[in-house]
C-alpha positions as CSV (number, residue, x, y, z in Angstrom):
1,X,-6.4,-82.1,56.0
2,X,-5.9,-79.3,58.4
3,X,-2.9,-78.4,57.2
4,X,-4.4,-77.9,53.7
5,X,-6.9,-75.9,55.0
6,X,-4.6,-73.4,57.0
7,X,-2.4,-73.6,54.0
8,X,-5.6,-72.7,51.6
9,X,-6.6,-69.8,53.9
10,X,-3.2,-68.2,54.3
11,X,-1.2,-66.1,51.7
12,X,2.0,-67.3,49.8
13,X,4.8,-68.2,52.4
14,X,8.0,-66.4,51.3
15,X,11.0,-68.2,50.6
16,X,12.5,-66.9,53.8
17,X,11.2,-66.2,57.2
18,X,12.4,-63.8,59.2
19,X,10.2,-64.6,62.2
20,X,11.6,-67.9,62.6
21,X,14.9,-66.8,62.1
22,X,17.8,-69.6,61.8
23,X,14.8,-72.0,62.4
24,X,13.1,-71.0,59.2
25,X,14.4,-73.9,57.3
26,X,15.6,-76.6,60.3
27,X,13.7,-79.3,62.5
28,X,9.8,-79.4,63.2
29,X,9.1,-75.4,62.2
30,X,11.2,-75.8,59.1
31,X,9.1,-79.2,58.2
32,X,5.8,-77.3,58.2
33,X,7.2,-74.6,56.6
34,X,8.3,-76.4,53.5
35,X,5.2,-78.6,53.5
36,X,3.1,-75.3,53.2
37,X,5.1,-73.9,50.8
38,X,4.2,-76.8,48.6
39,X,0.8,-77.2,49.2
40,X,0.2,-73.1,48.4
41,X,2.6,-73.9,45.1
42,X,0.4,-76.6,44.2
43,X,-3.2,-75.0,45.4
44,X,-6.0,-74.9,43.1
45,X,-7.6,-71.5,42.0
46,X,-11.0,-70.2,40.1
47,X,-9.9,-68.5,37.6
48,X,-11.1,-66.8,34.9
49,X,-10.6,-68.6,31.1
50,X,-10.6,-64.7,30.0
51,X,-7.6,-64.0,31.8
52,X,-5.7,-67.4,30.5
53,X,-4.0,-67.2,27.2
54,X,-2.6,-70.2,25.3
55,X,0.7,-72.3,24.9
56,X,3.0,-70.6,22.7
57,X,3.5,-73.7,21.4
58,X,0.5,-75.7,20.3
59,X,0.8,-79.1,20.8
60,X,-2.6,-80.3,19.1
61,X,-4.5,-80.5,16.0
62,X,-7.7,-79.3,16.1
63,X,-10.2,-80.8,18.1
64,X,-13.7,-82.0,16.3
65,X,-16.5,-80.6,17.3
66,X,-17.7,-83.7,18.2
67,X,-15.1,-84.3,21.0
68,X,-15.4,-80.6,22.2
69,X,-19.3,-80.6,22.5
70,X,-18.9,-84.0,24.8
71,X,-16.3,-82.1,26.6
72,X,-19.1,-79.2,27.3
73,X,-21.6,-81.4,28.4
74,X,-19.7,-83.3,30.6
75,X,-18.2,-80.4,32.2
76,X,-22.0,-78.6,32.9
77,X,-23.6,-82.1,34.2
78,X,-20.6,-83.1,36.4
79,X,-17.9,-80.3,37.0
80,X,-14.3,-80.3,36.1
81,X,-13.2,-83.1,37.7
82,X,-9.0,-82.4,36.8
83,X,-7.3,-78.8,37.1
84,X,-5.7,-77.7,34.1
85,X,-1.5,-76.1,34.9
86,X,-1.1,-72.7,34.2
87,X,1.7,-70.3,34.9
88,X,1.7,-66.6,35.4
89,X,2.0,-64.7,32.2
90,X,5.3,-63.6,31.9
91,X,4.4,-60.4,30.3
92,X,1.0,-59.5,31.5
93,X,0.2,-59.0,35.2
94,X,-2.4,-60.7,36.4
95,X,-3.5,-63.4,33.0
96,X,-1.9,-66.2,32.9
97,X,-0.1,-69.0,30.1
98,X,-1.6,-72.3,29.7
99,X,1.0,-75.5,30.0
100,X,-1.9,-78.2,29.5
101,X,-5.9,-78.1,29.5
102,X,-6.7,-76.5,26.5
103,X,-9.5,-78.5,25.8
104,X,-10.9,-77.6,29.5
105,X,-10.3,-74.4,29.0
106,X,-12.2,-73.7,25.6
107,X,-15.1,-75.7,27.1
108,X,-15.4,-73.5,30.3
109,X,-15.1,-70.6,28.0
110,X,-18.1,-71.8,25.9
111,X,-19.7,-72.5,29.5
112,X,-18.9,-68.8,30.9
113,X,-17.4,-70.7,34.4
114,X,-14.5,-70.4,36.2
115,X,-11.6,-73.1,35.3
116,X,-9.8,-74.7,38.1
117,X,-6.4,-74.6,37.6
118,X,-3.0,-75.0,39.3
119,X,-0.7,-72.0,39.0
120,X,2.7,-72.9,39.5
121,X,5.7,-70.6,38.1
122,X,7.3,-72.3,35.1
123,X,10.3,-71.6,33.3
124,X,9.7,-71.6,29.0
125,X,11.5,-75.1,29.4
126,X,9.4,-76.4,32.3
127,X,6.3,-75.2,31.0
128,X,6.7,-77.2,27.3
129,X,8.1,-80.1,29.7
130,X,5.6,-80.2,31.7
131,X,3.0,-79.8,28.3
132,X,4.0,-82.8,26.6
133,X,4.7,-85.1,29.5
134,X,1.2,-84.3,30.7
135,X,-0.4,-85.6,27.2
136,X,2.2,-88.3,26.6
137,X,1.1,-89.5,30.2
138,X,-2.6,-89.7,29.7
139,X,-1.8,-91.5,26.0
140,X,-3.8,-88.0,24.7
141,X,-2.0,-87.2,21.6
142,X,-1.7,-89.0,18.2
143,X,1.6,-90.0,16.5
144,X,1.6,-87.4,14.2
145,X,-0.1,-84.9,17.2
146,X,3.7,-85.6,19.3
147,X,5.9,-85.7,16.3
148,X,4.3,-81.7,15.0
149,X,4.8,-81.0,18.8
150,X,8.3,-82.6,18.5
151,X,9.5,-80.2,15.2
152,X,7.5,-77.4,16.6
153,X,9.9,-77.4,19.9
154,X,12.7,-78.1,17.7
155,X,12.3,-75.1,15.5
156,X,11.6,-72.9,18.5
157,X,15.5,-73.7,19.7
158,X,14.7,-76.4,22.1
159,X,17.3,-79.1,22.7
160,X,16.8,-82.8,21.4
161,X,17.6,-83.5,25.4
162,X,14.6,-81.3,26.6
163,X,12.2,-82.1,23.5
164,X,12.4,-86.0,25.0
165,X,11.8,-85.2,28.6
166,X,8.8,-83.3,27.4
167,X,7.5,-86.9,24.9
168,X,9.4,-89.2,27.2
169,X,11.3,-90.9,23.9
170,X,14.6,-91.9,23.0
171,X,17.1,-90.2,20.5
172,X,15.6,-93.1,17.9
173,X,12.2,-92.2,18.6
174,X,12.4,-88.1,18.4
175,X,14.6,-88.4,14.9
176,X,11.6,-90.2,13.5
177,X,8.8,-88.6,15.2
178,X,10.7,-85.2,13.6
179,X,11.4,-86.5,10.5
180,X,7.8,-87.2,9.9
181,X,6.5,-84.1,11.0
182,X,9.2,-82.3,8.8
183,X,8.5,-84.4,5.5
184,X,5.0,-84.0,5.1
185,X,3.7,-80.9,3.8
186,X,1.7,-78.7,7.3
187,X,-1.5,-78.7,4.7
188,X,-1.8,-82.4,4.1
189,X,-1.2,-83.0,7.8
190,X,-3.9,-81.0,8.9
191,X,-6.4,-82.0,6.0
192,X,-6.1,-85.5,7.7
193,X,-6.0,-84.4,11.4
194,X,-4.9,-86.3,14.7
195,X,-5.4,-89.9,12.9
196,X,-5.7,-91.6,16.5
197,X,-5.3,-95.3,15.4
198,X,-2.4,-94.4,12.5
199,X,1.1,-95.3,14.2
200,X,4.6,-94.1,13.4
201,X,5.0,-96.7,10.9
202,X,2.4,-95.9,8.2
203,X,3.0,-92.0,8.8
204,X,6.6,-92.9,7.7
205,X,5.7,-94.7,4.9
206,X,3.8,-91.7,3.8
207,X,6.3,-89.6,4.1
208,X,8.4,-91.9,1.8
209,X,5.8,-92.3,-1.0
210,X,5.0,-88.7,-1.0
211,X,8.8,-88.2,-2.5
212,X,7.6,-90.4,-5.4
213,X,6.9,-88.7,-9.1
214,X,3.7,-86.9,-8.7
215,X,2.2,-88.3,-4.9
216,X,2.0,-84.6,-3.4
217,X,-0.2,-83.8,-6.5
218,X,-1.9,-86.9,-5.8
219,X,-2.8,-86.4,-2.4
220,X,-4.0,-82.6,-2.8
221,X,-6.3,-84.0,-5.3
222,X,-7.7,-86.1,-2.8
223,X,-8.1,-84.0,0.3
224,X,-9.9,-81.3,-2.5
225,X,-12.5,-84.3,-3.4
226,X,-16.1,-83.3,-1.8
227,X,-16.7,-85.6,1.4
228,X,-12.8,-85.6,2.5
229,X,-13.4,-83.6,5.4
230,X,-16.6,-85.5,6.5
231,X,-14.6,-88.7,6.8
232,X,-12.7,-89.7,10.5
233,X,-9.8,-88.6,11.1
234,X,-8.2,-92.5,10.6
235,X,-10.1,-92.7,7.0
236,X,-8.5,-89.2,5.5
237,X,-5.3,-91.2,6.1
238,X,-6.4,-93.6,4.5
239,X,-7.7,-92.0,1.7
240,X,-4.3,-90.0,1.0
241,X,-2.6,-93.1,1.8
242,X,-4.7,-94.7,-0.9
243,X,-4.1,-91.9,-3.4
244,X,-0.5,-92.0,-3.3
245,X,0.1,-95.5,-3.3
246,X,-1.8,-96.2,-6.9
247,X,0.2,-98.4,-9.1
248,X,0.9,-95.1,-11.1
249,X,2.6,-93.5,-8.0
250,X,4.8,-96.6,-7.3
251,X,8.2,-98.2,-9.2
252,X,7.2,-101.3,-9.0
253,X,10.0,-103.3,-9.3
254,X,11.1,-101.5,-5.7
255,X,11.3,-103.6,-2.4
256,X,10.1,-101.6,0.4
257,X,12.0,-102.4,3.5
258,X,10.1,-102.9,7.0
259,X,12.6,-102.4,9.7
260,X,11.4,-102.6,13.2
261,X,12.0,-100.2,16.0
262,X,15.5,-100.4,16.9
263,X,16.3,-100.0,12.9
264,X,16.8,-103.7,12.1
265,X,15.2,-104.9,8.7
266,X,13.0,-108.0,9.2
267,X,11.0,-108.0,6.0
268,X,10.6,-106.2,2.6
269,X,7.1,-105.8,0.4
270,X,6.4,-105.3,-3.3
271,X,2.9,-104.2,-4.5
272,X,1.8,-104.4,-8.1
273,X,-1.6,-103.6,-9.6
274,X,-3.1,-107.2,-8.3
275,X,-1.3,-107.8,-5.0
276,X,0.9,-106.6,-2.8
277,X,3.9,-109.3,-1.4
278,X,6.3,-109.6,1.8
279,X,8.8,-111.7,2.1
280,X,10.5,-112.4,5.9
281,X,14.3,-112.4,6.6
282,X,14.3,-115.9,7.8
283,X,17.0,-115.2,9.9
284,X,15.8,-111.9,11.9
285,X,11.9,-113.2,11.8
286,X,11.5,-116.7,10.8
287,X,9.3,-117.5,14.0
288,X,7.6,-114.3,13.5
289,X,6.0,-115.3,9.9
290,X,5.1,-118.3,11.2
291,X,3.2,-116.9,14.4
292,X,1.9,-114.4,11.0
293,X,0.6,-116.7,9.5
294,X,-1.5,-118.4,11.8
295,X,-2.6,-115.1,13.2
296,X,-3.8,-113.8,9.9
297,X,-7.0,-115.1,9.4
298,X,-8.5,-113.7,12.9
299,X,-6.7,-110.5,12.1
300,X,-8.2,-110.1,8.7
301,X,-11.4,-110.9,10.3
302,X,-11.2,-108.1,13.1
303,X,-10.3,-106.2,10.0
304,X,-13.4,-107.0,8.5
305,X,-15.6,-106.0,11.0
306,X,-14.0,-102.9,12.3
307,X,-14.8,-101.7,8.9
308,X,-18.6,-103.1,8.7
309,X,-18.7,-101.2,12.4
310,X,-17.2,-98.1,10.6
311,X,-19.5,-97.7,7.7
312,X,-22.5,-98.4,9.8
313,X,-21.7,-95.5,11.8
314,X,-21.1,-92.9,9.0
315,X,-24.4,-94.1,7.6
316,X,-25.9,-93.2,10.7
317,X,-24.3,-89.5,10.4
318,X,-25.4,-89.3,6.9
């Protein structure tokens, strides 16, 4: 503690110090040296949210105002409890570049306070590192949220290598994540937003039925409907979802693989107008129907009443 407190009081140590000469960097001296050198890299600041600018790379949908006004309150009843990382602007003296916080940010804005924030020098690849490792970390982002991250980095000239430090994923995980993201049309994506609970796998199915006859049509036709945009987030999925998986939109005569993560196909599904079936490879999943099976009913039960639980609370909106 009272090193951090020398540390917070004096300015930036230089990389080298000429007062110490050879010892600058050796034994006891050099020990302190380097620990204050990280502590004043590391040190939080007031700043002002006028002087920070955002990502050049978003790495979010847009946040409701629901979540934001919680954000607000929180933030004027208890304080910002965690710094947001910043870098100096590269370009402008004295503003700064947003790695993650944006959220914090825009509610300190609304607030008129000073943000605390860590200001640490960041290299374009550090600072989009450092920006999705942060949200992949705290489980922040939705599927969809990483993989529009994911293309966004890819566009921008990043490197597969770099794009999955910043998500933390494999080379199987980023081609999907990016496939997604590329496949479905930027509108439709952000006509449904984050979709927190919708996973990689029913995103890539989307993406799939959208390339059918007449599903993009489909789709528009249902974000434009009045009372899209008041739904959740989960249930404008589901509504497109819905739209382009009509027994119109679908050849139904054609077995829809389901492979699982590592790319091997444990089970195929055909829907007509009056059911849907899936059959198991008995080899690759026998003992997984089985387990199925006997999970189903409690699963269509929780299914049951997470919807009850849903439509309750829109009622209560309306």
């Amino acid at each position: 503690n009272s090193l951090l407190s020398v540390a917070q009081k004096a300015p930036p140590v230089p990389n080298h110090l000429p007062y110490f000469g050879n010892l600058g960097t050796r034994g006891a001296i050099g020990a302190v040296t380097r620990s204050i050198e990280q502590i004043m890299a590391h040190s939080i600041s007031d700043l002002d949210p006028e002087l920070i600018e955002v990502s050049f790379l978003a790495d979010r949908l847009e946040s409701s105002e629901e979540h934001h006004h919680s954000l607000v309150e929180s933030i004027r009843e208890h304080g910002q409890q965690v710094p947001i990382l910043v870098r100096p602007h590269p370009e402008k003296e004295g503003h700064f570049q947003i790695a993650y916080g944006r959220r914090r940010l825009a509610a300190a804005t609304e607030l008129g306070c000073k943000i605390r924030a860590v200001v640490k020098s960041l290299s374009d690849e550090q600072l989009v590192i450092s920006q999705g490792q942060e949200n992949s970390a705290r489980l922040d982002l939705s599927f969809i949220e990483k993989a529009l991250f994911a293309a966004r980095l890819e566009k921008a000239g990043y490197s597969r290598e770099t794009i999955m430090a910043a998500l933390t994923v494999d080379k199987t995980g980023l081609s999907r994540m990016i496939t997604a993201a590329v496949k479905i049309p930027q509108d439709l994506i952000e006509s449904i937003g984050s979709a927190p609970s919708i996973g990689r796998d029913r995103w890539a199915e989307l993406s799939s039925r959208l390339e059918l006859n007449g599903a993009s049509a489909r789709a528009r036709a249902a974000i434009a409907k009045p009372g899209f945009q008041a739904l959740t987030s989960d249930d404008r999925f589901n509504a497109v979802f819905a739209a382009v998986c009509t027994a119109k939109a679908l050849n139904l005569s054609r077995l829809i693989p389901l492979k699982a993560e590592d790319g091997t196909r444990f089970a195929q599904f055909k829907e007509d107008p009056r059911s849907v079936m899936v059959s198991f490879d008995k080899k690759v999943a026998g003992d997984f129907a089985i387990y199925l099976l006997g999970a189903l009913p409690e699963l269509y039960k929780t299914f049951k009443r997470e919807n009850i639980e849903k439509a309750t609370k829109r009622k209560k909106k309306t």
